[in-house]
C-alpha positions in Angstrom: 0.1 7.7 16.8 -2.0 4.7 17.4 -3.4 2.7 14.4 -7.0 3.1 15.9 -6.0 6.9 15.4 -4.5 6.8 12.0 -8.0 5.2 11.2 -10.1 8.0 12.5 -8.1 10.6 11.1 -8.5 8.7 7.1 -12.4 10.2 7.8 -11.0 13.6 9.3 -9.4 14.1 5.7 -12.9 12.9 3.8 -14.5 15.3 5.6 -12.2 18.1 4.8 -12.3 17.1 1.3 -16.2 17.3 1.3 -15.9 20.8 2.8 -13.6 22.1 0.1 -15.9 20.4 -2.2 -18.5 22.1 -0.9 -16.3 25.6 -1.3 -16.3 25.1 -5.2 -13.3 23.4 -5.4 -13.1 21.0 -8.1 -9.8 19.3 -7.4 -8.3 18.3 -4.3 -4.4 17.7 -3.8 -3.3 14.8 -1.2 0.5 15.9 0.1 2.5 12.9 0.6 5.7 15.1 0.8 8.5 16.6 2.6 7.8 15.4 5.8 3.6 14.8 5.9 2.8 12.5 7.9 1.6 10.0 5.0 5.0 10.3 3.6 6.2 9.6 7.1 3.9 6.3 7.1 5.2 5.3 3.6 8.9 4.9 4.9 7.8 3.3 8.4 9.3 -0.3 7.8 9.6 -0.9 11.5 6.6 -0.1 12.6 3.8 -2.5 13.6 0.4 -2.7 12.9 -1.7 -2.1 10.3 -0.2 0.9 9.1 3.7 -0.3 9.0 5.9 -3.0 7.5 4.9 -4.0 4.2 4.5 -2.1 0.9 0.9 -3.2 1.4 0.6 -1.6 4.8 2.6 1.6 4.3 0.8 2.5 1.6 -2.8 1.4 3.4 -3.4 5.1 4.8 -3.6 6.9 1.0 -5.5 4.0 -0.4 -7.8 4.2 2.3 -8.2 7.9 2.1 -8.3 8.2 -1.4 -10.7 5.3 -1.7 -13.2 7.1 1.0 -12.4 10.7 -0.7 -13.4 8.8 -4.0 -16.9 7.4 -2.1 -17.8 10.7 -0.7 -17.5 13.1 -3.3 -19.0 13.8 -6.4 -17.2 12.0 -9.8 -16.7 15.1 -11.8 -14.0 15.8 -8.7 -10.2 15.7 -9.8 -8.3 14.0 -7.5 -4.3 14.2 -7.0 -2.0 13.0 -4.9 2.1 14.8 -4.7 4.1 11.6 -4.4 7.9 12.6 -3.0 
């Protein structure tokens, strides 16, 4: 997966976080477990690009996401994130 795509798909999980917002949730669990792809990205030391390398770039997907989930959703929402 292309960094270009790892990009688009940081606003694919805002907007399914703003859809369970809008369900009544009122917490919303980010996996980074067993095999998820962000846990995959956390571990990529050999890849290039934005997303690989350095502590800093492995871990530049969930800030991103969390960052944007934080923008886009209303305070009063709890948000977690499973760290394996």
């Amino acid at each position: 997966i292309s960094d270009d795509e790892l990009e688009r798909l940081e606003d694919a999980y805002v907007e399914a976080a703003k859809l369970g917002v809008k369900a009544g949730f009122r917490a919303l669990d980010l996996k980074v477990t067993h095999g998820y792809l962000i846990a995959e990205l956390l571990g990529a030391k050999l890849r290039e690009g934005r997303y690989g390398g350095s502590r800093e770039n492995r871990t530049r997907f969930i800030r991103n996401v969390l960052g944007k989930i934080r923008a886009a959703v209303p305070s009063d929402i709890v948000l977690c994130m499973r760290l394996g």
